[in-house]
N, C-alpha and C positions, 0 to 999 in steps of 0.2 A: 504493500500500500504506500510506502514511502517512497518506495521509486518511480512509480504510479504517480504520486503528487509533485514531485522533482522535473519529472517530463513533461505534465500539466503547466508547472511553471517555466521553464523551459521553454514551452511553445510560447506560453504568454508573453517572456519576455523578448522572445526574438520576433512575434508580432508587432508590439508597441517598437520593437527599434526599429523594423522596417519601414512602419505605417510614418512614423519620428523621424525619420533618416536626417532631412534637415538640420533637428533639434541637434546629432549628434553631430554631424561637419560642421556646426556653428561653436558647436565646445570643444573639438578637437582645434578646429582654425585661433579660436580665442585663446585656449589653454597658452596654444604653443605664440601665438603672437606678444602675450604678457609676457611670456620669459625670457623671450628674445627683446623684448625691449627693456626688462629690467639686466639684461648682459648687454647689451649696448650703452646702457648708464654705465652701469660698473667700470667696462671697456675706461669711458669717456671720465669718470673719475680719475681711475686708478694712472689713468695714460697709456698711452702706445706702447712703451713697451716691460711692460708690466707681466710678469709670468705669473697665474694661476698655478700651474703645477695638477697635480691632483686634486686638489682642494672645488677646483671646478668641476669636474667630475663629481664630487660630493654634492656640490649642491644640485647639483641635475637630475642626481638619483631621490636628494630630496625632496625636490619639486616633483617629479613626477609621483613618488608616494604620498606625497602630499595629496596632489589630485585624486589616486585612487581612493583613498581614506573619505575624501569628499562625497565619490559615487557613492561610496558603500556606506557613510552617514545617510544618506537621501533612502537607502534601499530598505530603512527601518523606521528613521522618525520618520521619513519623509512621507511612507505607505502611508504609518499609520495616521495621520493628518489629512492624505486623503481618502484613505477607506471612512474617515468620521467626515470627512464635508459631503462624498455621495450616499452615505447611510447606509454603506456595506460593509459600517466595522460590526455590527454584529453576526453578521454572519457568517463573518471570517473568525469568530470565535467561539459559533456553534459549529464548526466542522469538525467533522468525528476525529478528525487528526491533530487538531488543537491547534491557538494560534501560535505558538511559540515554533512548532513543525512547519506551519503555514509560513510565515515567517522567515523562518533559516532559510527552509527550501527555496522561496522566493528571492532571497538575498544568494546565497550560493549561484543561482541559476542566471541570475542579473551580471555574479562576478563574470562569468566565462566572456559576457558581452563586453563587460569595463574591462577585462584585462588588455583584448583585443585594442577597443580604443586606446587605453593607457601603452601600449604596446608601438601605435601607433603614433603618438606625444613622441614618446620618447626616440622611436627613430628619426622622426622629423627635425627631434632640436639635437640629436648626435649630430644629423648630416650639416643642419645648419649653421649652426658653430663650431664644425671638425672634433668634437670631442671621442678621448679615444677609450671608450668604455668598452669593456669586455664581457662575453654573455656566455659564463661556463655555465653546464649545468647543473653544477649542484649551488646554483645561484637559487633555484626551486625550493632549498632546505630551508635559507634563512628568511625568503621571503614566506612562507608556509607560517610560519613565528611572526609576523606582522601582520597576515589577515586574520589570527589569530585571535591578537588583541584588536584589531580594526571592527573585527563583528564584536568582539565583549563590550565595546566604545559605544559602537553604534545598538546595542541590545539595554545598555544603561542610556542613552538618548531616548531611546523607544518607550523607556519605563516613563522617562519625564512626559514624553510627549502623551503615553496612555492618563499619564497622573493631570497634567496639565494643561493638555489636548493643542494648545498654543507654548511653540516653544522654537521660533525663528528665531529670533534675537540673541536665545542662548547658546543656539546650536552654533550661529555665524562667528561670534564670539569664543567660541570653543574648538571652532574649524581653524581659523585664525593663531588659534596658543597650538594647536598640533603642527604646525610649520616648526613652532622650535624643539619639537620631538623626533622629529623627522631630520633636522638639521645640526642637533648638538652633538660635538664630535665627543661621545661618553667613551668613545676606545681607547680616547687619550688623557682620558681625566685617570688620576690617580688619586689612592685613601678613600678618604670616607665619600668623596663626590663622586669615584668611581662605582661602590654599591651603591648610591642612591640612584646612580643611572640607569644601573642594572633592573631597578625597583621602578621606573617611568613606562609606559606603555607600549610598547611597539619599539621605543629606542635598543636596545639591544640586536633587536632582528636588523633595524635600519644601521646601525654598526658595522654590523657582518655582512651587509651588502656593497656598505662601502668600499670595506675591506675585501672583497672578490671582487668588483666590477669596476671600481674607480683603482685598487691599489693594485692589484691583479695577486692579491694573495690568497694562499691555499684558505678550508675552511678551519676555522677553528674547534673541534670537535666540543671543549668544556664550555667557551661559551656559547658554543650553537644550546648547548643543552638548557644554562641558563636562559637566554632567548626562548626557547620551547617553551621552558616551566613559567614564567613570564608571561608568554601569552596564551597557555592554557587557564594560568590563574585567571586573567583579568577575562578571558571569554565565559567563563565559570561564573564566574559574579554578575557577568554580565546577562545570562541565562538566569541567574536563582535573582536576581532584582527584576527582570522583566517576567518572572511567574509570579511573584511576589504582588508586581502592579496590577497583573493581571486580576489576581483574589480582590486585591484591595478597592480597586475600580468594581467589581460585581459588588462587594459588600455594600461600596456605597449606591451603588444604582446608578452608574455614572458613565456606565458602557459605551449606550447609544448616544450620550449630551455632545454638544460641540461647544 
């Protein structure tokens, strides 16, 4: 039955992107035209002949996580905001599969679509500014570890959004502060800022990407593992807080309100 509902969503979501197709050559075209204009400041800053190094590399791989993280926030508060504007959140939580299933599956089936785009970002602005990023494949482990906590992220957004049905403001706000998760180089922090880093969301995973695809080094086996346990944790919390909201919304009667 889960796989069943996986390919259900699946189709839905490769329907809305076709039917959309616009929507998504207006985000891929946009994504990639901001970053090339904010490297062209930088450029224009820094001066002519200014070397980057790897460090630019870094940040490329950060933006583009960054964007992903964005899809994948919209694939849970964003649903659930509009299953409550057309009056089809309830019935997305009388399904025999429950919404929290309805849900993953929904978000999961969306990723295969955004990776493609994000895929897409990213070759555009390698070729556009010669950047020499490298794409091994056990570049799959450590990014595995950042959608990881990207859905526990987006599953605690989802609670907010069930809890308090209006919740733009905070989400934009909160899209915003993952740029410096995505960007803080925690591989080079040492002591006690190096565990805290360890301890931040998706940072870890975004570490060991840098380090395979900007630095072109092997994986690192101990911390890929912290990176795992890291975003198993925060996917976990992120699951027992959107069951949570779930209850606490029916207690109050507050399912179907907008």
């Amino acid at each position: 039955m889960i796989f069943e509902l996986f390919l259900a969503e699946l189709r839905r979501s490769f329907i809305q992107s076709t039917r959309y197709s616009a929507e998504i050559i207006g985000g891929i075209v946009g994504t990639t035209i901001i970053f090339y204009g904010l490297f062209l400041s930088t450029r224009y800053v820094a001066g002519g002949g200014f070397q980057f190094g790897d460090r630019f590399d870094s940040i490329i791989i950060g933006y583009v996580l960054w964007t992903l993280m964005i899809f994948i926030q919209g694939s849970i508060s964003g649903n659930l905001q509009d299953e409550a504007r057309t009056g089809t959140l309830e019935q997305v939580f009388l399904s025999p599969y429950g919404a929290s299933q309805v849900f993953l599956s929904r978000a999961i089936a969306s990723l295969l679509i955004n990776l493609v785009i994000n895929l897409s970002i990213l070759l555009i602005i390698v070729t556009i500014t010669g950047s020499n990023l490298s794409f091994p494949l056990i570049l799959f482990l450590p990014l595995l570890t950042v959608l990881l906590g990207a859905y526990g992220l987006s599953f605690i957004m989802g609670s907010l959004a069930l809890i308090l049905k209006q919740v733009q403001q905070a989400l934009s706000i909160f899209q915003f502060g993952l740029l410096f998760l995505f960007t803080a180089p925690i591989e080079s922090w040492t002591g006690g800022m190096k565990v805290l880093g360890y301890c931040m969301p998706m940072a870890p995973g975004a570490g060991l990407l840098r380090d395979v695809m900007a630095r072109g080094e092997s994986l690192d086996g101990g911390r890929w593992a912290i990176a795992l346990l890291n975003g198993i944790l925060y996917f976990s919390l992120g699951m027992l807080l959107f069951r949570w909201s779930e209850k606490e919304t029916k207690r109050r009667g507050k399912l179907g309100g907008y």
